[in-house]
C-alpha positions in Angstrom: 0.0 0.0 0.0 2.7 3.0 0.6 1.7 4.5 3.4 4.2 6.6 5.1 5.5 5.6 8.0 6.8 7.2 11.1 8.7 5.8 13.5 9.7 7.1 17.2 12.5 8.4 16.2 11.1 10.6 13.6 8.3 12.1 15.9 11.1 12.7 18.7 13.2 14.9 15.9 10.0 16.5 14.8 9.1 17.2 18.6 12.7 18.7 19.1 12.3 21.1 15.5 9.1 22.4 17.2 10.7 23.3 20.3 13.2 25.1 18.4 10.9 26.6 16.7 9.0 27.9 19.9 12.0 28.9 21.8 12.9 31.5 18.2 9.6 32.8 18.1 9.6 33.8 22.3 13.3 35.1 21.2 12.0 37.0 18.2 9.4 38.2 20.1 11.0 39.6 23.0 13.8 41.4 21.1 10.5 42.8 19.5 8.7 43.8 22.6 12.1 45.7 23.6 12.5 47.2 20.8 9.2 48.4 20.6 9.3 49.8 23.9 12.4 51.3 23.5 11.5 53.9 21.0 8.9 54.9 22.9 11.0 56.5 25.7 9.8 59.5 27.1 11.5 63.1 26.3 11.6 63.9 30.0 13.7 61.1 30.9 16.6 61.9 28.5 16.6 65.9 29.8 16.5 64.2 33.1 19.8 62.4 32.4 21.8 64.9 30.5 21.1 67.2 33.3 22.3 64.7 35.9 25.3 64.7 33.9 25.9 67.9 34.2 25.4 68.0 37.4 28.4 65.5 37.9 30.8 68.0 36.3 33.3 68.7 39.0 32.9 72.7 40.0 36.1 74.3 38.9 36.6 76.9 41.8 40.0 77.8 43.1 39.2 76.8 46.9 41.4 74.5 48.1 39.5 71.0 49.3 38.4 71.5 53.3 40.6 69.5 55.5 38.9 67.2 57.4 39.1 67.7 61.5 41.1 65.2 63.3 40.5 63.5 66.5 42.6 63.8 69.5 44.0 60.9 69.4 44.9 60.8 65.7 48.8 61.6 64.6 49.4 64.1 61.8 50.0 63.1 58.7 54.2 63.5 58.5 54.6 62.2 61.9 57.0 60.0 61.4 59.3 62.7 59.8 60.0 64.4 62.8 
């Protein structure tokens, strides 16, 4: 008669080509949904940002940095020179 015939081993590799296939597509799909998403960002957010940038600028005054008080039980720092 000719019929086709399909053994376990052939339904296993056809199982394991549909799981391929469904682990692309949820790939595919959630590069989409970032991508998507993505260009949808919102104006504020980027002004937010480059303005915290700025912000981390250091200030360029001439004021030397403010030392730091020491406890009274703390050495100075070229004790050992003396």
């Amino acid at each position: 008669m000719g019929g086709l015939i399909i053994n376990a081993a052939d339904g296993f590799a056809l199982a394991m080509l549909g799981m391929i296939l469904l682990s692309w597509t949820i790939l595919f799909l959630l590069f989409w949904t970032m991508r998507r998403l993505a260009a949808k960002r919102d104006p504020q957010v980027d002004a937010l940002l480059e303005e915290l940038e700025e912000s981390d600028k250091p200030c360029l005054s001439n004021r030397p940095p403010a030392r730091k008080k020491r406890a009274d039980w703390e050495r100075n720092s070229d004790w050992w020179k003396s």
